[in-house]
C-alpha positions in Angstrom: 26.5 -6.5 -25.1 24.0 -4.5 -27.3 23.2 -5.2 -30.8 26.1 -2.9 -32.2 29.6 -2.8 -30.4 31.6 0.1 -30.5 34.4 0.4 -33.3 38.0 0.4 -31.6 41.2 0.0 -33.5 44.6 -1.4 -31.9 46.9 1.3 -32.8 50.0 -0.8 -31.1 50.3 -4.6 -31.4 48.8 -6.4 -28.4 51.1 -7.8 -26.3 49.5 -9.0 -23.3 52.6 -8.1 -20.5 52.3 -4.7 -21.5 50.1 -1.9 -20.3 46.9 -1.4 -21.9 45.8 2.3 -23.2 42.2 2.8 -23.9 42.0 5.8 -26.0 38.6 8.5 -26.1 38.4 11.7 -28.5 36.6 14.8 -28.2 33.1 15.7 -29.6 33.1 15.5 -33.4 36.1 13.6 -33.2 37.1 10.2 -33.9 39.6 7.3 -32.7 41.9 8.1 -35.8 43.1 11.4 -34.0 45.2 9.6 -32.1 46.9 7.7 -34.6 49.2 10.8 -35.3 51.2 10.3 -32.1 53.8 7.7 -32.4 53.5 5.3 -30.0 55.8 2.7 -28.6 55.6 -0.7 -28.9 56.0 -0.8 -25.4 51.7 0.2 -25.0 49.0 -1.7 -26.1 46.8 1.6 -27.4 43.4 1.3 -28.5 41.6 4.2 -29.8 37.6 3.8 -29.6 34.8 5.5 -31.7 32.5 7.1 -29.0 29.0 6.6 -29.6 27.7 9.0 -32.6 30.8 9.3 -33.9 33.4 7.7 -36.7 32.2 4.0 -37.2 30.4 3.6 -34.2 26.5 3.4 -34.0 25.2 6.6 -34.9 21.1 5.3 -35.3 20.4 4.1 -32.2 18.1 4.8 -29.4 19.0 8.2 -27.8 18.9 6.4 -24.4 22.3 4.7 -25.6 23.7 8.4 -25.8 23.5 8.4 -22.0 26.6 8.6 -19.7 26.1 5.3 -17.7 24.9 3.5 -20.5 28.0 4.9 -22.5 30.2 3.9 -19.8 28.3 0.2 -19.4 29.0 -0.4 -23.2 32.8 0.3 -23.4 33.4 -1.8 -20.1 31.5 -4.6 -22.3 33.8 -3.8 -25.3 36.5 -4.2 -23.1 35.3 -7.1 -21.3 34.7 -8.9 -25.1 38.6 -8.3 -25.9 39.4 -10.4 -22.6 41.5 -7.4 -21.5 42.1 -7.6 -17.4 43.2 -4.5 -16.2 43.6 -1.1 -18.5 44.5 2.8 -18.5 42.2 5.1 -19.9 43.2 8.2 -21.6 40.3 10.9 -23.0 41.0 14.2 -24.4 37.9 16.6 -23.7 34.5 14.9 -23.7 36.6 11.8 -23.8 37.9 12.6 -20.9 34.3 13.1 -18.9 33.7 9.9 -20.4 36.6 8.7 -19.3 36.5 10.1 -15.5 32.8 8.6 -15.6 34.4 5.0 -16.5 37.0 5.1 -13.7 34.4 5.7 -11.2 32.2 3.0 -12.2 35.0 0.4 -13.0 37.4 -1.4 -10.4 39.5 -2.7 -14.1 40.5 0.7 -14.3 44.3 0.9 -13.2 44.2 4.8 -13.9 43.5 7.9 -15.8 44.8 10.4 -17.9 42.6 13.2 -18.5 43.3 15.9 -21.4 41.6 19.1 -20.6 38.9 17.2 -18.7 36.0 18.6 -16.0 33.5 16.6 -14.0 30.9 18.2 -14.9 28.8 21.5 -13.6 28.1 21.7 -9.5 25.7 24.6 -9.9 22.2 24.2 -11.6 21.8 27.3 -13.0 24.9 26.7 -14.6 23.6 22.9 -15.6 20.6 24.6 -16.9 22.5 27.0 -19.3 24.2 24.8 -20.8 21.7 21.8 -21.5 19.8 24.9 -23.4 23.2 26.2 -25.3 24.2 21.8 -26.1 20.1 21.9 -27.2 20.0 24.8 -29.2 23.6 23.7 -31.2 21.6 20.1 -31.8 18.9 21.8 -33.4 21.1 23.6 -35.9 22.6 20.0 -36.2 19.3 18.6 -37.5 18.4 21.4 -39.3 21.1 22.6 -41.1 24.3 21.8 -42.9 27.0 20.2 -41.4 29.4 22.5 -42.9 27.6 25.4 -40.9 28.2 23.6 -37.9 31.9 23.1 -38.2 32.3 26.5 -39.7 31.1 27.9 -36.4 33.0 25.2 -34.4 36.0 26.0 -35.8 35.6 30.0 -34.8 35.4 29.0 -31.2 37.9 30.4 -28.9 38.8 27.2 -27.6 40.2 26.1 -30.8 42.2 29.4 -31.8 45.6 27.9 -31.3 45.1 25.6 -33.7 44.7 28.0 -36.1 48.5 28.0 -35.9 48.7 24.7 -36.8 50.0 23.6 -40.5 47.6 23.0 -43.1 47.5 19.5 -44.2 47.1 18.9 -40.2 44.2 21.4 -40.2 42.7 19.7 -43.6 42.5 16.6 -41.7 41.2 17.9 -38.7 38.4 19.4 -40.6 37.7 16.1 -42.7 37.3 14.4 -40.0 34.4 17.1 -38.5 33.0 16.7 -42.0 32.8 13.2 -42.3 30.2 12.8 -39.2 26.4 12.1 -39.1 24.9 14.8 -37.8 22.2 13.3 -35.9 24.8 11.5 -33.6 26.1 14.5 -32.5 22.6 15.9 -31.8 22.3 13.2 -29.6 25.4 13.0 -28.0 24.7 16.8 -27.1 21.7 16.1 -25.8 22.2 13.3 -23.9 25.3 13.2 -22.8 26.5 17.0 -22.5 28.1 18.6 -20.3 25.3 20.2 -18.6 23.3 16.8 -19.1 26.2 14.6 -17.6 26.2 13.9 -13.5 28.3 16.6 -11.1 31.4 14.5 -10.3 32.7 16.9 -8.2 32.0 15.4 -4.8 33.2 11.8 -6.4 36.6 13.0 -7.4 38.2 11.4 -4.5 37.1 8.2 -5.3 39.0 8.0 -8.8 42.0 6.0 -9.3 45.2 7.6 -9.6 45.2 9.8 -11.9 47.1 13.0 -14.7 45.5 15.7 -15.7 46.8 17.3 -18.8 46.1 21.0 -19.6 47.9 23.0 -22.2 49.7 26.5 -21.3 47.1 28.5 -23.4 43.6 27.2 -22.2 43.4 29.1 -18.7 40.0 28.0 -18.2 40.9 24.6 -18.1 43.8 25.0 -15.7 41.4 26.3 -13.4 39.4 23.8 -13.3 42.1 20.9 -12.6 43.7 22.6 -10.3 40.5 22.7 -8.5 40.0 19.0 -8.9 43.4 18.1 -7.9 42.9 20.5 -4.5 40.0 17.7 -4.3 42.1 14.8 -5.4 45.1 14.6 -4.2 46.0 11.6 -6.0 45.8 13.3 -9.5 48.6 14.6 -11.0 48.7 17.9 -13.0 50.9 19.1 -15.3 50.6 22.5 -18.2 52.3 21.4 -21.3 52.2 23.5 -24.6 49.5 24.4 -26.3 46.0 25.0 -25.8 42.9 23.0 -25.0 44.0 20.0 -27.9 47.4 19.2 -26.6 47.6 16.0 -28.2 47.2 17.6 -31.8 49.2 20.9 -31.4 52.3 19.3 -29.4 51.7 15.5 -29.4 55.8 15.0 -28.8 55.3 16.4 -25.3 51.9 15.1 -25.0 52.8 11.8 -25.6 56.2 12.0 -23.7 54.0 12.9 -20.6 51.7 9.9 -21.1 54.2 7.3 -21.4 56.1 8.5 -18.7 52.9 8.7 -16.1 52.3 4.6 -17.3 56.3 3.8 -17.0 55.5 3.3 -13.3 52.8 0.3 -14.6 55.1 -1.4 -16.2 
């Protein structure tokens, strides 16, 4: 284990003859957005910090910020907590994070991806989108946060949360706000989308698996319907919503989840 463990937070009471849910956000997210959905007693569910984000080690050497070394640390967290066997759930880069664990780790039971992608096949395409993850850590290190997030916010991706009520929007945004900038530099940088491996020809190695998508993100249906045609032992299902399901209908989301890990029990 390095020097500084990642922060994780039971959000059920341990109990060790249930299943075990091993919760990963998005970028400039942290473990606390799943503590809105209300989860039974009948899941152990704990929500991790990913590196350079909420309380987990932000100043660190950007190597750390790197997708097996990412992946290496949270099977050491795990392995600390004397947890056996576990399901992994990760919304967006959570869930890259997430497919990227299940490959590497035979404790991995399986996986529930929310608007998740391996990763990009083409290099042209790679090579894009290191330079766009690049140029949006620059404005990190040189400029406000609040800039940042302003422009975040305006993204297409998240226009159906625009919809949302305001305290839940207020929180959202606090949470954004209270970051350190330079951890999500590096988490751009280093761990990106266009700086993560192609996992495209591994996907038929994963565990079994459900990939969530929500009815307004047609991009991301796309692209887990083309990983399913590659995996046939992921499931896929569209709920409501767009790409933050868990946030915008977290009574379906979360109906979804606990019925995929009934069939652990």
């Amino acid at each position: 284990m390095t020097e500084a463990a990642y922060f994780a937070k039971w959000l059920t009471p341990y109990q060790p003859e249930q299943p075990t849910l091993v919760c990963l956000h998005g970028f400039n997210g942290t473990g606390a957005t799943w503590q809105s959905l209300a989860w039974p007693a009948t899941v152990n569910v704990l929500a991790v910090d990913l590196i350079g984000h909420g309380r987990s080690p932000v100043f660190v050497h950007p190597t750390r910020y790197r997708m097996a070394q990412v992946v290496a640390e949270l099977q050491a967290l795990l392995a600390a907590k004397q947890i056996p066997a576990y399901h992994l759930l990760g919304y967006s880069m959570g869930a890259r994070v997430a497919l990227a664990w299940a490959l590497a780790d035979p404790h991995v039971v399986s996986v529930i991806l929310e608007s998740g992608r391996p990763g990009l096949a083409d290099p042209t395409q790679r090579l894009a989108r290191q330079q766009q993850d690049n140029a949006l850590a620059a404005k990190l290190l040189t400029a406000p946060l609040v800039e940042f997030v302003n422009d975040w916010e305006k993204l297409p991706l998240f226009a159906s949360q625009r919809a949302l009520p305001a305290a839940v929007q207020a929180r959202v945004r606090a949470e954004r706000l209270s970051q350190q900038p330079f951890g999500l530099a590096m988490s751009l940088m280093m761990m990106g989308t266009g700086q993560q491996p192609n996992y495209w020809p591994q996907l038929a190695q994963l565990p079994p698996g459900l990939l969530l998508v929500g009815e307004q993100d047609a991009k991301f249906q796309r692209l887990n319907l083309a990983m399913q045609a590659q995996a046939p032992q992921l499931d896929y299902q569209v709920l409501p919503g767009g790409h933050c399901v868990h946030l915008e209908h977290p009574t379906e989301f979360l109906a979804a989840v606990i019925t995929w890990l009934k069939q652990y029990a």
